[in-house]
GURO-840335 format. One record per residue: residue in three letters; chain; x, y, z of N, C-alpha, C in turn. Coordinates in Angstrom, 3 decimals, always signed. Example, Ala and Ser with C-alpha at 12.3 -4.5 7.8 and 13.67 -1.06 7.14 Angstrom:
# residues 2
{'ALA','A',{+13.190,-5.690,+7.800},{+12.300,-4.500,+7.800},{+13.200,-3.300,+7.800}} {'SER','A',{+12.850,-2.250,+7.080},{+13.670,-1.060,+7.140},{+12.900,+0.030,+7.870}} 
This chain:
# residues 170
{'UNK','A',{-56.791,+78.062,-19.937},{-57.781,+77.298,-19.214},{-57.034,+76.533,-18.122}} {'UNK','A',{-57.927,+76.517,-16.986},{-57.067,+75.986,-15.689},{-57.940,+75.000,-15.349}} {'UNK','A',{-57.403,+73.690,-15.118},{-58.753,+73.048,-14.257},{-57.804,+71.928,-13.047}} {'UNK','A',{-58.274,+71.027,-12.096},{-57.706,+70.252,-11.270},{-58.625,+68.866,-11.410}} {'UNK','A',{-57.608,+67.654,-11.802},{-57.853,+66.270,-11.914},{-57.900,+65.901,-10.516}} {'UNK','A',{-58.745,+64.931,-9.917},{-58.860,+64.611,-8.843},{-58.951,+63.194,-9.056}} {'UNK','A',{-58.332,+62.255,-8.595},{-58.777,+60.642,-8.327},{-58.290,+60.024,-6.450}} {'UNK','A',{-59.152,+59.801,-6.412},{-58.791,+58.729,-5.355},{-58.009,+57.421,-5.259}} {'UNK','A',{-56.986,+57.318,-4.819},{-56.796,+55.755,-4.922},{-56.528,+54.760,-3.923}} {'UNK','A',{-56.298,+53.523,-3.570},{-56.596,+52.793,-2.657},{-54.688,+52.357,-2.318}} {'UNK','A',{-54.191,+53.568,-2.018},{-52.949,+53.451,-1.796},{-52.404,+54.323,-0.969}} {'UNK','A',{-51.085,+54.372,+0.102},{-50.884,+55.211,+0.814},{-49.735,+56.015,-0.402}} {'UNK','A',{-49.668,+57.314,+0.196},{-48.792,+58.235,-0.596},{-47.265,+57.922,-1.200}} {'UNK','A',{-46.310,+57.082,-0.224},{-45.557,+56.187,-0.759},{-45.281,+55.550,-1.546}} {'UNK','A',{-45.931,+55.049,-1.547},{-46.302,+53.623,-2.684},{-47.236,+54.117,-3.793}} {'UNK','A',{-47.724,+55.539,-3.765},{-47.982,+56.044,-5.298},{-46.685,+56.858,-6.027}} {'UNK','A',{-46.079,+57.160,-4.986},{-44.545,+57.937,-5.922},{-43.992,+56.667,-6.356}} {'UNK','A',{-44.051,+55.490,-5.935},{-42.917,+54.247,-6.304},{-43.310,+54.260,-7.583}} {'UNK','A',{-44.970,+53.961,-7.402},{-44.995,+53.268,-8.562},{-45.622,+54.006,-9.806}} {'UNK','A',{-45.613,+55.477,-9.260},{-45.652,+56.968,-10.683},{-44.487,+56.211,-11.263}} {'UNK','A',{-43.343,+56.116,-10.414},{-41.951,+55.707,-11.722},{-41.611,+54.582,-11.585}} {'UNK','A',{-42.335,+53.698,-11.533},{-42.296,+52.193,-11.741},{-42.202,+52.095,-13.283}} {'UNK','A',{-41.030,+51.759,-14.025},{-41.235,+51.494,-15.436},{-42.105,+50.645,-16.033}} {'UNK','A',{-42.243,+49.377,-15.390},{-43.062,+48.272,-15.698},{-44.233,+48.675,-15.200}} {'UNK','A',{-44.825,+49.031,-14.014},{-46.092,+49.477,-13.905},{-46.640,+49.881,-14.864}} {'UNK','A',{-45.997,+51.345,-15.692},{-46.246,+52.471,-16.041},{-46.766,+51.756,-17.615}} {'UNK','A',{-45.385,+51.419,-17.998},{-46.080,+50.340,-19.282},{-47.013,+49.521,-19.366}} {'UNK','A',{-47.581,+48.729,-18.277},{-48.440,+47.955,-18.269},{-50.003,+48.957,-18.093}} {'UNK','A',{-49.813,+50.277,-17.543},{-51.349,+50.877,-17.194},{-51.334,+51.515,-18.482}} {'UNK','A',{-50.441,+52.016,-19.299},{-50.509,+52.877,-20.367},{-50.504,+51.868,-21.490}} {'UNK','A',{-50.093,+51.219,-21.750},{-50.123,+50.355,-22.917},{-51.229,+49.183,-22.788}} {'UNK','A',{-51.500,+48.727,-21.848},{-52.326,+47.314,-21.322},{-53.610,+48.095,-21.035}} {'UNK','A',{-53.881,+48.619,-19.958},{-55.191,+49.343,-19.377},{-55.325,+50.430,-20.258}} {'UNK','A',{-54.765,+51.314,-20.553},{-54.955,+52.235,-21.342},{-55.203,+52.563,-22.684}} {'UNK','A',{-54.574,+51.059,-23.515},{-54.373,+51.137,-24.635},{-53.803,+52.034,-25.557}} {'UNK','A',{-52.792,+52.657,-24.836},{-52.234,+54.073,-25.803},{-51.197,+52.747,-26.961}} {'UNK','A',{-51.592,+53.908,-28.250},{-50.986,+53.070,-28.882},{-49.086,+53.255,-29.120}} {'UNK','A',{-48.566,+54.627,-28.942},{-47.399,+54.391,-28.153},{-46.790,+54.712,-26.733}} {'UNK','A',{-45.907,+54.363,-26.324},{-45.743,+54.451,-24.766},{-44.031,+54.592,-24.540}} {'UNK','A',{-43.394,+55.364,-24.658},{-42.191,+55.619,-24.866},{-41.126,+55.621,-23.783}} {'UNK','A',{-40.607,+55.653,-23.206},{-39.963,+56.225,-22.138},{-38.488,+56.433,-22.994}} {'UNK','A',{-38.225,+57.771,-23.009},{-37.075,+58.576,-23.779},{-35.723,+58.473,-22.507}} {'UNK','A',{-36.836,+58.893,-21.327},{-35.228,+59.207,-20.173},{-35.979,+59.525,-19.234}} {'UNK','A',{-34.956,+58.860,-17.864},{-35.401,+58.333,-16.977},{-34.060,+58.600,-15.844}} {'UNK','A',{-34.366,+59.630,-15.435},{-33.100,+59.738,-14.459},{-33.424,+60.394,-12.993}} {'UNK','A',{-32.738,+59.619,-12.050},{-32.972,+59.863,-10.956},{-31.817,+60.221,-10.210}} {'UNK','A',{-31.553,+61.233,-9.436},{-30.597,+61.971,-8.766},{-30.583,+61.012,-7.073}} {'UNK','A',{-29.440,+60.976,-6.665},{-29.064,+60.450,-5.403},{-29.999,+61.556,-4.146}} {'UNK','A',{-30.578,+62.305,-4.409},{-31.468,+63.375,-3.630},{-32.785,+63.088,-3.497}} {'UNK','A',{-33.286,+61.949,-4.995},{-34.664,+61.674,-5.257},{-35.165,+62.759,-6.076}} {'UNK','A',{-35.040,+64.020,-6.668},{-34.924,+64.269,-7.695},{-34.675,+63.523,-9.009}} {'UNK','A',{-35.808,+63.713,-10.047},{-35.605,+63.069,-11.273},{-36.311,+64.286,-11.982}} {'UNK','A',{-36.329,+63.503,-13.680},{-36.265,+63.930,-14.208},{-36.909,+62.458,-15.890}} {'UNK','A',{-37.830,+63.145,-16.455},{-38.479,+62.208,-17.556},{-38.618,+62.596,-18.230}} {'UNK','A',{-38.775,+61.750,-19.644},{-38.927,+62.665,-20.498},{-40.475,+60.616,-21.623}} {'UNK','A',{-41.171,+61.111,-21.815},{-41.934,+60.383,-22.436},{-42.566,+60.639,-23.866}} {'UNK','A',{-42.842,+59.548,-24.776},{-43.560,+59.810,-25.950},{-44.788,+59.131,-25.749}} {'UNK','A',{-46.025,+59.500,-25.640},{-47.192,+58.876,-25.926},{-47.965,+59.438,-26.871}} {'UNK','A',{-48.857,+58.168,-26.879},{-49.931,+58.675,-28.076},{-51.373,+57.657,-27.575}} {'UNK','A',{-52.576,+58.469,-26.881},{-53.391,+57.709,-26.559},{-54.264,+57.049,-27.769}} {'UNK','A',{-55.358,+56.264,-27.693},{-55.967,+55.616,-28.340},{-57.127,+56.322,-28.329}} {'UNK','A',{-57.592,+57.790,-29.189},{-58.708,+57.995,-29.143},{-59.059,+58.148,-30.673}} {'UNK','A',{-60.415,+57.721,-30.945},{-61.522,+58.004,-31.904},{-61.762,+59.628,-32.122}} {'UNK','A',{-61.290,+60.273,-32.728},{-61.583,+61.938,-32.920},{-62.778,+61.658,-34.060}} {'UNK','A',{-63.628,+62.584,-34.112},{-64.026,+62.765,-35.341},{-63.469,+63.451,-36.628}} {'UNK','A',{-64.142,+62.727,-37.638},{-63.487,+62.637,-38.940},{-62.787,+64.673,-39.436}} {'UNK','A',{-63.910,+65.677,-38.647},{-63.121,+66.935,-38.833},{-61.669,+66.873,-37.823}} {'UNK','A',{-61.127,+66.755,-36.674},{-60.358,+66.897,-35.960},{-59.398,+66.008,-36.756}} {'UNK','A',{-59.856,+64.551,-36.815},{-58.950,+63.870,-37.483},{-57.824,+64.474,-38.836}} {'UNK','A',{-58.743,+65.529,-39.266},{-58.008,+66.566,-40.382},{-56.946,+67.534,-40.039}} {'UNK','A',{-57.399,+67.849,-38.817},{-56.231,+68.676,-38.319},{-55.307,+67.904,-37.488}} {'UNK','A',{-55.775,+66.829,-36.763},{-54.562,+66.559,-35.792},{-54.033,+65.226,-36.260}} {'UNK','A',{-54.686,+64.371,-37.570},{-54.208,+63.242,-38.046},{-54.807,+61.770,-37.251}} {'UNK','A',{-54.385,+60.806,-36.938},{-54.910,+60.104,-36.692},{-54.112,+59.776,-35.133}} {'UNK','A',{-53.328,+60.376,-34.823},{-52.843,+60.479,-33.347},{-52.894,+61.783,-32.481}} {'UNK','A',{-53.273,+61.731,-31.280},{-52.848,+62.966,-30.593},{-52.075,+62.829,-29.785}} {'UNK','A',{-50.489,+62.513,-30.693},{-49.366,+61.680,-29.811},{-48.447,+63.448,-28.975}} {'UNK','A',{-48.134,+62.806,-28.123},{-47.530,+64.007,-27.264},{-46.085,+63.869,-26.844}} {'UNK','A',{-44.937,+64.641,-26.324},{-43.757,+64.344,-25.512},{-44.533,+64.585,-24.068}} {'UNK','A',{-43.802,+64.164,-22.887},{-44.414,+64.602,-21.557},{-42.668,+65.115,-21.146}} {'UNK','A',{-42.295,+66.316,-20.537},{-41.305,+66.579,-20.291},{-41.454,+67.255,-18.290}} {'UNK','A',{-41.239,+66.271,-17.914},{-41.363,+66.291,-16.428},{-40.304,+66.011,-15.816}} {'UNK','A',{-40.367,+66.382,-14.291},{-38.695,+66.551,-13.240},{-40.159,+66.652,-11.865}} {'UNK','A',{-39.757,+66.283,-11.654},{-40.114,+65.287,-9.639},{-39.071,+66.256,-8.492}} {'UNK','A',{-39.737,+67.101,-7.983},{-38.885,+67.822,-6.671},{-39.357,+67.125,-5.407}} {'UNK','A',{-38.347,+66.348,-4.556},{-38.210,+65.590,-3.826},{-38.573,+66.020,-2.475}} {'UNK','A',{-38.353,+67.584,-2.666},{-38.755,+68.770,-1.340},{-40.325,+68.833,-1.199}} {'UNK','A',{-40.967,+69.244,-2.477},{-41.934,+69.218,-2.342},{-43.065,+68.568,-2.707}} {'UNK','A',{-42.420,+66.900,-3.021},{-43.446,+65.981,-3.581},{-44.170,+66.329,-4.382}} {'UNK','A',{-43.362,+66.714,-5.350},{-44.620,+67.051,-6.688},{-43.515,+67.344,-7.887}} {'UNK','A',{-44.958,+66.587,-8.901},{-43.986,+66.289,-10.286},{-45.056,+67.396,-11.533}} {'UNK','A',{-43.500,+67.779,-11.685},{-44.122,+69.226,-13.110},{-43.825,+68.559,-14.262}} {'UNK','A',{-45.059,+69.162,-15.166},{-44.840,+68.494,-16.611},{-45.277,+69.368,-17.479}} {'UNK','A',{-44.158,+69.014,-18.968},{-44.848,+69.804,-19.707},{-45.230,+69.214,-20.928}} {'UNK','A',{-46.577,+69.519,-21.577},{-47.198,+68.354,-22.405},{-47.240,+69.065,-23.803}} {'UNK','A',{-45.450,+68.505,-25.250},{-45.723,+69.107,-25.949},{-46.439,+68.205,-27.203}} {'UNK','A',{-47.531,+68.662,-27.803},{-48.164,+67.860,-28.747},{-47.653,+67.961,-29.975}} {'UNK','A',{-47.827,+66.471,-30.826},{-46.994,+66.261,-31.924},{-47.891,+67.612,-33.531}} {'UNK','A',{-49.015,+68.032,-32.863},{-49.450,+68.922,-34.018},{-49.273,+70.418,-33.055}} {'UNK','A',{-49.343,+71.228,-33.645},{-49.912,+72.704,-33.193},{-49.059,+72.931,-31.902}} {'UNK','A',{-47.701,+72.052,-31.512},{-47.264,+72.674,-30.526},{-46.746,+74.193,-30.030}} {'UNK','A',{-46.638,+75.277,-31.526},{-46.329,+76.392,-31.272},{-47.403,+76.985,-31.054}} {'UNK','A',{-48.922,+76.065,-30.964},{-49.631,+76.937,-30.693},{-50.531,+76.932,-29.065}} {'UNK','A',{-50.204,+75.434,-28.672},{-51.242,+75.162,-27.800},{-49.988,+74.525,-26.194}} {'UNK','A',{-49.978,+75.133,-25.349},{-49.003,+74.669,-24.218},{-50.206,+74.768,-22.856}} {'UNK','A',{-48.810,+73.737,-22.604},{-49.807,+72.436,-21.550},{-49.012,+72.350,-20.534}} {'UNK','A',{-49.088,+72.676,-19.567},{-48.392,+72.131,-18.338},{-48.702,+71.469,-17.131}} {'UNK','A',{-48.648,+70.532,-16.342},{-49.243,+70.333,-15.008},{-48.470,+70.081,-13.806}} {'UNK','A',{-49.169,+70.314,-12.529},{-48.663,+69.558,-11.353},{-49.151,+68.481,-10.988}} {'UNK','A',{-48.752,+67.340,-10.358},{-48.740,+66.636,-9.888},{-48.661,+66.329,-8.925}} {'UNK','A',{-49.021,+66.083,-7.435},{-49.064,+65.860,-5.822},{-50.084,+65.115,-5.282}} {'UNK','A',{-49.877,+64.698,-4.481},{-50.548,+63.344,-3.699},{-51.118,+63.584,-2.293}} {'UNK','A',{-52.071,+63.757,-1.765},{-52.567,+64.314,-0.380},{-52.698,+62.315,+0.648}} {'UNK','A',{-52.722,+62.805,+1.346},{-53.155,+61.056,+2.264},{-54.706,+61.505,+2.576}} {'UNK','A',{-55.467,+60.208,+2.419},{-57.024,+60.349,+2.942},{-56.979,+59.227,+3.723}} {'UNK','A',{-55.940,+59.219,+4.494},{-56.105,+57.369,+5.374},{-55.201,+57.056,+5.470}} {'UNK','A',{-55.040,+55.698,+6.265},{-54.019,+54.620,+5.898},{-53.450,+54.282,+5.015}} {'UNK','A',{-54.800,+53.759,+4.307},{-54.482,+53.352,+2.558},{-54.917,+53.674,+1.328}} {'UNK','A',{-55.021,+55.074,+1.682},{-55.587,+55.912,+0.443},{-55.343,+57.332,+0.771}} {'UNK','A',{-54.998,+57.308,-0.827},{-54.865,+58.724,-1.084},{-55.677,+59.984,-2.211}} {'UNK','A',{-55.759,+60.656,-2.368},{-55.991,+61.468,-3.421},{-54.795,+62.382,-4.546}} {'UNK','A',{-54.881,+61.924,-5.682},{-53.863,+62.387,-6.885},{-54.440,+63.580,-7.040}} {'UNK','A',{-54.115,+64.550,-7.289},{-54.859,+65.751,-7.886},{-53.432,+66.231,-9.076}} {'UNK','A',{-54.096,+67.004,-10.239},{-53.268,+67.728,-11.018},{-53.829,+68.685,-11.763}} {'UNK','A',{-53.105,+69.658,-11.382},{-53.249,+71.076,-11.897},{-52.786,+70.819,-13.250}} {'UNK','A',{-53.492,+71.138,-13.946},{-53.456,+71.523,-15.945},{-53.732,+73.034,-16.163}} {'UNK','A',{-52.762,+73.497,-16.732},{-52.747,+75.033,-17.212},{-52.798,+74.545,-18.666}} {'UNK','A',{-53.791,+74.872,-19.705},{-53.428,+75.064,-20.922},{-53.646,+76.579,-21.401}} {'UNK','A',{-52.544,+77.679,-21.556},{-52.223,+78.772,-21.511},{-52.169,+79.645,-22.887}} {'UNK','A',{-52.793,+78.857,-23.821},{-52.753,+79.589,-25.070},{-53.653,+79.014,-26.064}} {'UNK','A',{-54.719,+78.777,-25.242},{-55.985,+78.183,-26.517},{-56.608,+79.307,-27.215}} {'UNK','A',{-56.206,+80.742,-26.866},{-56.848,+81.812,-27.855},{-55.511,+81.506,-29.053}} {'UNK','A',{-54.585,+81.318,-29.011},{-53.599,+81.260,-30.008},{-53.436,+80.594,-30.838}} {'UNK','A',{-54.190,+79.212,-30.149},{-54.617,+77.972,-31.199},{-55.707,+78.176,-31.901}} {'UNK','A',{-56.928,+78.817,-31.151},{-58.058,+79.037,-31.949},{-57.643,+80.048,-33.506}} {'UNK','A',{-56.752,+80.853,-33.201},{-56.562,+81.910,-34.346},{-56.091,+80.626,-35.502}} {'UNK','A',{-55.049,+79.805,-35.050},{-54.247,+79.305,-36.280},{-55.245,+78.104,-36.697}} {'UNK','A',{-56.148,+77.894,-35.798},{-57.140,+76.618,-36.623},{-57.598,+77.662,-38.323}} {'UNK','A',{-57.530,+78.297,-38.614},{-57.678,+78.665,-40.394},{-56.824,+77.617,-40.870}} {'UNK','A',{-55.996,+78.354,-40.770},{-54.433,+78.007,-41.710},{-53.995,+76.802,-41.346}} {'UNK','A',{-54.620,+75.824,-40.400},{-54.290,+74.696,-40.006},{-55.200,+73.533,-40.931}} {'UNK','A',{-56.507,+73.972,-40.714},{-57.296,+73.590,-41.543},{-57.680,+73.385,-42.776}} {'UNK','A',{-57.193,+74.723,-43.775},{-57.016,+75.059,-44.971},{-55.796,+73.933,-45.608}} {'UNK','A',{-54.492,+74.232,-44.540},{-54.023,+73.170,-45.571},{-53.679,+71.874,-44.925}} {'UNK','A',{-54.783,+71.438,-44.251},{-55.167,+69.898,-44.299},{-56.582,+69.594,-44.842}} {'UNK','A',{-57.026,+70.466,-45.698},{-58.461,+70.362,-46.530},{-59.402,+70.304,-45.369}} {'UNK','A',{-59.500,+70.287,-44.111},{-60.753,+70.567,-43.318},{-60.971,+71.753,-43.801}} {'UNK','A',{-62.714,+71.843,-43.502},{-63.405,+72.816,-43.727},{-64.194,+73.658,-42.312}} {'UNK','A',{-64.078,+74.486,-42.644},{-64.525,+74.459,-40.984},{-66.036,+74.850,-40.652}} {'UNK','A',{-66.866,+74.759,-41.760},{-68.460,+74.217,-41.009},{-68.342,+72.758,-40.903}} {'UNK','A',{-66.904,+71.877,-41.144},{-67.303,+70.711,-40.699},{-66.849,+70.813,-39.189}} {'UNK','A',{-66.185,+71.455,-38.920},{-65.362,+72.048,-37.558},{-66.840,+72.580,-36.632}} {'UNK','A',{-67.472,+72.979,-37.180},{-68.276,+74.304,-36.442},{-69.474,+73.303,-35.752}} {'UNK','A',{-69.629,+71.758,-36.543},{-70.371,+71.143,-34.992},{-70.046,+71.018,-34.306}} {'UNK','A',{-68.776,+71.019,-33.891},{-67.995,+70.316,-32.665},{-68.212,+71.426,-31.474}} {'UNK','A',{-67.569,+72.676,-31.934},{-68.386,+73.582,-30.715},{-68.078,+75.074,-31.820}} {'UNK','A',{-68.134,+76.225,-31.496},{-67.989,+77.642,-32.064},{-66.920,+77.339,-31.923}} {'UNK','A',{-66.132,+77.704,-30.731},{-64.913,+78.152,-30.553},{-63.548,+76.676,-30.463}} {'UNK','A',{-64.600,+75.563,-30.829},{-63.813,+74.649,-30.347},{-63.603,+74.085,-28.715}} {'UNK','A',{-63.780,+74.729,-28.027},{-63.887,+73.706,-26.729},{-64.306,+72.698,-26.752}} {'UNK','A',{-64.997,+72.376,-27.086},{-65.345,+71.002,-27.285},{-63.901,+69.501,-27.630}} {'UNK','A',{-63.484,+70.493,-28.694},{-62.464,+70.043,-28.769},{-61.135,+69.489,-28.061}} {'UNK','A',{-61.160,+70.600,-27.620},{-59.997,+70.445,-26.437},{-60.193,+69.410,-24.920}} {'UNK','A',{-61.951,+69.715,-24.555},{-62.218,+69.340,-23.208},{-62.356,+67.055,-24.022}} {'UNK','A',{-62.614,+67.244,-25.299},{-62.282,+65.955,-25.813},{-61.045,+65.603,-25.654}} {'UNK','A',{-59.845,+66.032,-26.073},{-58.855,+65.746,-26.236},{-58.146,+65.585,-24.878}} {'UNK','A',{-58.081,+66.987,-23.960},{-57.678,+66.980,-22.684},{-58.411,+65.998,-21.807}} {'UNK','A',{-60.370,+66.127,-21.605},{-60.383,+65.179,-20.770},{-61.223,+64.020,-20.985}} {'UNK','A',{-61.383,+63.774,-22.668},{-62.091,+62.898,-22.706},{-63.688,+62.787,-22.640}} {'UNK','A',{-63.955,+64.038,-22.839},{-65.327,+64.286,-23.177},{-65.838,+65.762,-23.997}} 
C-alpha cells in the first residue's frame, strides 16, 4: 500500500529541516503534543556535508481495540531508522515495529516543497510493502495470543481497517 501525507506549515523550508532535527523540539512535539508514551533518540549523527543519519524508539499513545490489543499488546512501539541526503533534501525512513516486524515493512520519504515566504508543504511517501504477508500470519499470531478472529473480523475482512488505524489514525 502506497499513500502521500500532506501538511502545510507556517514555515519556510529552512527552518523545517532545523527543526525536523531539533532534539528538543522533537521531544517536546512527540512527547508533550503528541503524547507518545516513549520517545527515544538512539543516534543522532550528522556528517560535516549535512548528511545524517537517526535512529529512534517510539511508541505512540493509541487506544486499539481490545481484539488488536491481542495481537499487538498494549503498544504499537516502533524503531524509525532514517539518514537525511543533503543533495536532495529528503529524509528516508524505515519504520520497524516492535510486533510482526518480519511481517509488515514500512518505509517513507520525507521532503519539503516552499508555498511562500513562510510556508511550506511536508509531504511523505509511505510504502507499506507486505500487508498480504501480514494478513497470512494474523492466524498464528492470533492463535497464540488467544485472539479470536471473529473478534478480529469487525474491524474489517481483511484488516485494513487495521492498518489505516494504526498507520493513519483512522
Amino acid at each position: 500500500m502506497r499513500y502521500t501525507i500532506k501538511h502545510t506549515i507556517d514555515t519556510d523550508v529552512d527552518t523545517f529541516w532545523k527543526l525536523f532535527f531539533d532534539a528538543e523540539f522533537n521531544r517536546s512535539l512527540f512527547v508533550d503534543g503528541l503524547r507518545f508514551t516513549v520517545y527515544q533518540v538512539l543516534e543522532d549523527v550528522r556528517e560535516p556535508s549535512g548528511a545524517g543519519r537517526r535512529r529512534l524508539e517510539c511508541s505512540p499513545k493509541v487506544d486499539l481495540p481490545a481484539p488488536a490489543r491481542k495481537i499487538f499488546g498494549e503498544s504499537v512501539g516502533y524503531t524509525e531508522i532514517g539518514r537525511y541526503d543533503p543533495t536532495q533534501r529528503k529524509y528516508f525512513a524505515e519504520v520497524v515495529p516492535k510486533v510482526a516486524a518480519e511481517k509488515l515493512k514500512t518505509t517513507s520519504e520525507t521532503w519539503v516543497e516552499a508555498r511562500g515566504d513562510k510556508r511550506c508543504e511536508r509531504l511523505v511517501l509511505v510504502d507499506t510493502t507486505d500487508i498480504a504477508g501480514f494478513r497470512r500470519g494474523v492466524a498464528p499470531i492470533a492463535r497464540a495470543t488467544g485472539a479470536h478472529l471473529r473478534e478480529l473480523k469487525g474491524l474489517d475482512d481483511d484488516l485494513e481497517s487495521v492498518f489505516r488505524y494504526l498507520v493513519e489514525g483512522r
